[in-house]
Structures are given as structure tokens and as C-alpha cells.
C-alpha positions as CSV (number, residue, x, y, z in Angstrom):
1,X,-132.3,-64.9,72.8
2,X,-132.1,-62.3,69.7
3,X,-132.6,-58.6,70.4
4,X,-134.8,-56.1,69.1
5,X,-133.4,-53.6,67.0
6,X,-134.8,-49.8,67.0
7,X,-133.9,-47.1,64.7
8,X,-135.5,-43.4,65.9
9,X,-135.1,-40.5,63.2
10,X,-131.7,-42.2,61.7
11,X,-130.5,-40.2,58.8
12,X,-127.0,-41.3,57.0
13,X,-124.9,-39.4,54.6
14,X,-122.0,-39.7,52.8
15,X,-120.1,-36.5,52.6
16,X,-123.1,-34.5,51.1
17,X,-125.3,-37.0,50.0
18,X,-127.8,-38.1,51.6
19,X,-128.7,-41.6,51.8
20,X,-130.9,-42.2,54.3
21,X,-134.1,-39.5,55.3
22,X,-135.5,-40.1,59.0
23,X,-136.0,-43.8,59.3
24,X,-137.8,-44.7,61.9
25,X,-138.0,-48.2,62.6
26,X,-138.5,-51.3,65.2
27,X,-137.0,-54.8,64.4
28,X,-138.8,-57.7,66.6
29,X,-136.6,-60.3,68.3
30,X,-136.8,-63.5,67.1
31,X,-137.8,-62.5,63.8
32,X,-137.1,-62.6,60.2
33,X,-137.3,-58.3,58.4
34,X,-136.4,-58.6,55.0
35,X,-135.3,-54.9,53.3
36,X,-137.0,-54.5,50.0
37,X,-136.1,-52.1,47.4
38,X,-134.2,-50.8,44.2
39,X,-130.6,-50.6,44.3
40,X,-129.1,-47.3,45.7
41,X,-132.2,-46.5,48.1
42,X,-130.4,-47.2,51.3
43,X,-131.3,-51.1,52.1
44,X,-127.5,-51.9,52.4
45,X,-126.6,-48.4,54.2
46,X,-129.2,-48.9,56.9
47,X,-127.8,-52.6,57.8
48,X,-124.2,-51.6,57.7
49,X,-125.3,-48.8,60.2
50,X,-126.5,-51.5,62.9
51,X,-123.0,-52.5,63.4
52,X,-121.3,-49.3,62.6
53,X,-119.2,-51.2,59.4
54,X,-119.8,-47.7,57.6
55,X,-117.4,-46.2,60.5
56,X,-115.0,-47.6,58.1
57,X,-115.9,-44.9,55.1
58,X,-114.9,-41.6,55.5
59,X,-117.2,-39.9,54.2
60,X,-120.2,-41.4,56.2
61,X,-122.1,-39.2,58.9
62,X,-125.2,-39.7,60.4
63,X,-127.8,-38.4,62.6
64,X,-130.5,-39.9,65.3
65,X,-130.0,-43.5,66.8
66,X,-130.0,-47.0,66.5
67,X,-130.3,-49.1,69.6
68,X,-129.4,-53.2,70.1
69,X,-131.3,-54.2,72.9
70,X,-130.7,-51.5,75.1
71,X,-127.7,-50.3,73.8
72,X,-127.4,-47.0,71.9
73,X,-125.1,-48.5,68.8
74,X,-123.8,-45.2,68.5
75,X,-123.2,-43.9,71.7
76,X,-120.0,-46.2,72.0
77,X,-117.1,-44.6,72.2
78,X,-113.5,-46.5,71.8
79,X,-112.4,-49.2,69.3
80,X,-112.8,-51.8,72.3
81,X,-116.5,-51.0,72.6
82,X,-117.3,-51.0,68.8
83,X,-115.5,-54.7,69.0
84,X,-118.0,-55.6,71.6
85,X,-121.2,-54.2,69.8
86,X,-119.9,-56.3,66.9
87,X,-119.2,-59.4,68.5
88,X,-123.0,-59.7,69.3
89,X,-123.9,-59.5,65.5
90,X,-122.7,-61.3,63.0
91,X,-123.0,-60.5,59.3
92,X,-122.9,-62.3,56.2
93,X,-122.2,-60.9,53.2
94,X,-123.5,-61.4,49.5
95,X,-120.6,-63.2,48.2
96,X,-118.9,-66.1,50.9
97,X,-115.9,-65.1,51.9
98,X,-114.4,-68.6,54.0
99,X,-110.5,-67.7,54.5
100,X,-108.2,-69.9,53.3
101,X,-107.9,-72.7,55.9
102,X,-109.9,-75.7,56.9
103,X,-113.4,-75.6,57.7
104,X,-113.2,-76.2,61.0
105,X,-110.4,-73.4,61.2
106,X,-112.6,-71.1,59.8
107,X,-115.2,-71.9,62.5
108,X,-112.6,-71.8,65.4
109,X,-110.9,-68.5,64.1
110,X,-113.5,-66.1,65.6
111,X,-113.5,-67.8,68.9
112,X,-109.8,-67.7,69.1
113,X,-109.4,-63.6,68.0
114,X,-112.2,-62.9,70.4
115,X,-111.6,-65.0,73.8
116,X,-108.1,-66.3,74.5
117,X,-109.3,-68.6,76.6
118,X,-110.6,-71.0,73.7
119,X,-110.2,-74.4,74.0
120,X,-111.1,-77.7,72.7
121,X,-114.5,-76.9,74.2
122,X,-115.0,-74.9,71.2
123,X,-114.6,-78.2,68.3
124,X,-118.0,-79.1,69.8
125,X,-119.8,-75.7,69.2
126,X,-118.2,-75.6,65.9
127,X,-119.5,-79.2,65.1
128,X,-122.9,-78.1,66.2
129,X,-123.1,-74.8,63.7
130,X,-122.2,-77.0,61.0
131,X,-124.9,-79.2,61.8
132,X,-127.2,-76.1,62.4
133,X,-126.3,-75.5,58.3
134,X,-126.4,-79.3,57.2
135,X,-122.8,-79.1,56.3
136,X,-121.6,-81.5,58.9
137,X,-122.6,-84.8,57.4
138,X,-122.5,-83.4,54.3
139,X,-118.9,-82.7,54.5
140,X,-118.0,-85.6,56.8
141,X,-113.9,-85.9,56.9
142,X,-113.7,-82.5,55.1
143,X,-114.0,-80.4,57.8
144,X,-110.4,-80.5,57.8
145,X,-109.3,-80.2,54.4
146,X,-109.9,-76.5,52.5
147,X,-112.9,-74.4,52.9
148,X,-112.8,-72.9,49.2
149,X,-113.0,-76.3,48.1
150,X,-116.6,-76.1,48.6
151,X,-119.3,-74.9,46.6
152,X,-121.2,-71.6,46.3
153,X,-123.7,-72.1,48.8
154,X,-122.0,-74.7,51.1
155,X,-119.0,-71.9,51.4
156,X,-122.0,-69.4,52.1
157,X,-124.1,-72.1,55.0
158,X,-120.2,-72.1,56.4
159,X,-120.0,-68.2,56.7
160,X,-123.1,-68.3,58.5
161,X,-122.1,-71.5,60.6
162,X,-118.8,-69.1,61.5
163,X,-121.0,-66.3,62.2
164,X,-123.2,-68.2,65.2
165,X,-119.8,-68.9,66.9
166,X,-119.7,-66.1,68.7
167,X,-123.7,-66.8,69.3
168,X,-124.7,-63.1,68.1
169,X,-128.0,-61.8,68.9
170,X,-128.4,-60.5,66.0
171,X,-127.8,-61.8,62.6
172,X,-127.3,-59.6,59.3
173,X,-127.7,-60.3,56.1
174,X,-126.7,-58.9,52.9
175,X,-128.5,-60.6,49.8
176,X,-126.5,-63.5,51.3
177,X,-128.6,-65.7,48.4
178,X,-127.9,-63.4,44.9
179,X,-125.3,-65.5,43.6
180,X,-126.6,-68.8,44.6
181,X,-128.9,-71.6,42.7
182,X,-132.3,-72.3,43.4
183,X,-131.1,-75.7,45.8
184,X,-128.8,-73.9,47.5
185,X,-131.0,-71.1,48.5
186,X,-133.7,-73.2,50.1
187,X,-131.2,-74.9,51.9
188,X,-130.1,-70.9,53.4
189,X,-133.8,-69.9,53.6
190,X,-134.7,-73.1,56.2
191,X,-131.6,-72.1,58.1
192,X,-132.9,-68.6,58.4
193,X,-136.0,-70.0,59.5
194,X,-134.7,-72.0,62.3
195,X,-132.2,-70.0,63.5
196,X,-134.3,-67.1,64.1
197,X,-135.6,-69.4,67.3
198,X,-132.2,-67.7,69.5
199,X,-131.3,-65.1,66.8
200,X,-132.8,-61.3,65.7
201,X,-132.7,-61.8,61.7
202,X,-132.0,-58.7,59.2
203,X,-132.3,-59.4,55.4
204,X,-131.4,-57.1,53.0
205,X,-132.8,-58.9,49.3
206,X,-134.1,-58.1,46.0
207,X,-135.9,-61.6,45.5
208,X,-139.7,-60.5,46.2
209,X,-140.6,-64.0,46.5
210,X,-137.6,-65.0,49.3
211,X,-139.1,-62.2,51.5
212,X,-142.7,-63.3,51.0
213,X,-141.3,-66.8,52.2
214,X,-139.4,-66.3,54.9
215,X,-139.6,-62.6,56.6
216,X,-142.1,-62.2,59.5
217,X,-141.9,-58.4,58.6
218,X,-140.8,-56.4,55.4
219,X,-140.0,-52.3,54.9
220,X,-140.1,-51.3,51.4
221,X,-137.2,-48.5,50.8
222,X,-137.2,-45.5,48.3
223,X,-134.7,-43.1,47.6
224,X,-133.8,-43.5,50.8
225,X,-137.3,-43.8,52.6
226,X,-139.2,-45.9,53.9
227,X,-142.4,-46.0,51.7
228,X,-144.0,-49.0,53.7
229,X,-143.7,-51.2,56.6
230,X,-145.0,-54.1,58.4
231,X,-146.1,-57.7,58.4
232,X,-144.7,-59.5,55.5
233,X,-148.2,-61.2,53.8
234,X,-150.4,-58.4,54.6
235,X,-147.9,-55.8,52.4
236,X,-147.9,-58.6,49.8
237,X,-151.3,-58.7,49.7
238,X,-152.7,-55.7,50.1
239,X,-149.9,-52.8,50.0
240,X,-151.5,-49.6,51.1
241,X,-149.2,-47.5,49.0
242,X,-149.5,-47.7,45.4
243,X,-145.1,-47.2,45.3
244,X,-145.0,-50.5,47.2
245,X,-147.6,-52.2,45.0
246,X,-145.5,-51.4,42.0
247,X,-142.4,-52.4,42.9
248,X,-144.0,-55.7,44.5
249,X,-145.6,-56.1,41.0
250,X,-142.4,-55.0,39.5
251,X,-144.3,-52.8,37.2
252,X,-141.9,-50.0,37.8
């Protein structure tokens, strides 16, 4: 099952710029939160924080916490730990980014880096994550001929399909739908919708009406604040603060 995520006073800068101002947040299990906002407020910071990817820039600092379950994300120490934190959540980016091998090698690849023990075990699991993301059918025989053969969005349900490999209890997103048609982003949406049944989702996206369809909860960011939080139709609906209402409106 998907763990809750908690961010207490988290503030992130990079060298003296500060991108994120005391967030304080709680993610549900077993839920959808979709990140709303303008570019540059600190959506894409704050979910590149939950799995420490902004380690990698060296100009990134931060204060407070975030916690997975019940571990503190950055009270890890060691490149082994990090790996481990990682390995229970997967992330999918906004553009697909399928390596150039099969399909089903691109499944098999994480399970192979991550446990040396893999075996042929692991063909079934990767059969059942393409079903999970309708590609299995779909593709039929091609699952063993060239992943960036395939479309837009089926290479972008295939980076997701890789991602449950390693069966991460949390799942992040980053407007993993921005470059795809209207077909192919349903198709992602209703796989958000049922994986969220065994996974904790994160969704960082601009499309107000993909949020309002699919996210259980929604924080609106500003200049690197949170303006507004909480259950998904109730902030459509009835924003309290007139910031949120604007940019919902998109009157600003």
C-alpha cells in the first residue's frame, strides 16, 4: 500500500534564492494531489525534494523535513540509503524517456540494477504493468522490438509501466501529460486513477481541468507558497482565497 507523504516547515534554496517559503504539507495514501500553479513558484522543486533528485544541483539547500512513511527523506545519510529511499518512488517525467532497447527490456532493466537476484519471475510482473497501462495487447509481439518506436503517450504509459516495477509506494509525477494529445491523456489519467488503489500519487500539472478530474486533493503554489490547500472540488468550487480563484479562473 502507498505511503503518506509529510512536509513540516520545508524551505529550498538554490544558492541564495529562495524557492520554497515554509511549506507545510500532508499527502494522503492512496491518493491523487495534484500541484497547481505558475511556472517558477516551486511545484517542480517541492516534488524533486521527495526523492532528493535536487541532491544532484549544487546549488540546492534546504531546511525542515519531509517524511515517506515514517522515514525522514532527509535524514539519510550515504549514497546506499538515498538508493533505497528512491527505489520506493518512482517518478515520471514530462517528456518519456524509454532507453533504447525493447520494451520488455526497459521493464526488466530496473529490476535487474536493483536486485541481482532477478529472474524470469520478473517477465510476468513486467507483462502485468503493461497490462496495468493497456500497452500489452496493444503492442502484442512488440514488446520485443524498440521502445522509441512507439508513440508519445504509449512511450509515456511504458515509463510509468517501468516505474511500478520496483512496486514504489509512492508515485511522482511531473506534468507527465504536457506534450501528449487529448486520447492519450485520458488513457494516463484512468491509469492514475487505478493505480492510486496500491500507490501514494503526486502530480505536478498546469491543466486546471486534469486536476479537477482526477486529484483527490490540490495545493495551489505562489511564489513559492502555498496560497491554498485541500480537497480538490471544494477549492474548485469555492476557493477561499481570492489568489486561488484567479488563477483557477485564469484571470491572472
Amino acid at each position: 500500500m502507498g505511503s503518506s507523504v509529510s512536509m513540516k516547515s520545508f524551505n529550498a534554496y538554490y544558492a541564495d534564492k529562495q524557492a520554497l517559503k515554509d511549506v507545510n504539507l500532508e499527502i494522503p495514501q492512496n491518493s491523487i494531489y495534484a500541484f497547481i500553479g505558475p511556472s517558477g513558484c516551486g511545484k517542480t522543486t517541492l516534488l524533486r525534494s521527495i526523492n532528493r533528485l535536487n541532491d544532484l544541483i549544487p546549488s540546492f539547500s534546504r531546511t525542515g523535513t519531509i517524511a515517506v512513511g515514517e522515514h525522514d527523506v532527509y535524514g539519510l545519510r550515504g549514497r546506499n540509503a538515498v538508493s533505497r529511499l528512491r527505489r520506493g518512488i518512482g517518478m515520471v517525467f514530462q517528456q518519456p524517456n524509454p532507453l533504447p532497447m525493447t520494451v520488455m527490456q526497459n521493464l526488466l532493466l530496473p529490476v535487474k540494477e536493483h536486485y541481482k537476484d532477478a529472474n524470469s519471475t520478473m517477465e510476468a510482473l513486467a507483462a502485468e504493468n503493461l497490462r496495468k497501462a493497456g500497452l500489452y495487447e496493444e503492442l502484442g509481439d512488440r514488446v520485443h522490438k524498440a521502445a522509441l518506436l512507439l508513440s508519445g503517450g504509449q512511450q509515456q504509459r511504458l515509463c510509468i509501466a517501468r516505474a511500478l516495477m520496483l512496486d514504489p509506494e509512492v508515485m511522482l509525477f511531473d506534468e507527465p501529460c504536457s506534450a501528449l494529445d487529448p486520447i492519450s491523456t485520458f488513457k494516463i489519467e484512468d491509469l492514475l486513477m487505478e493505480i492510486k488503489k496500491e500507490h501514494t500519487i503526486i502530480i505536478v500539472t498546469h491543466n486546471m481541468e486534469q486536476a479537477r478530474r482526477i486529484a483527490d486533493h490540490t495545493a495551489f503554489f505562489y511564489q513559492g507558497e502555498i496560497v491554498e490547500w485541500g480537497a480538490t472540488r471544494k477549492m474548485f468550487m469555492e476557493p477561499e482565497q481570492e489568489l486561488t480563484q484567479k488563477y483557477i479562473r485564469g484571470v491572472m
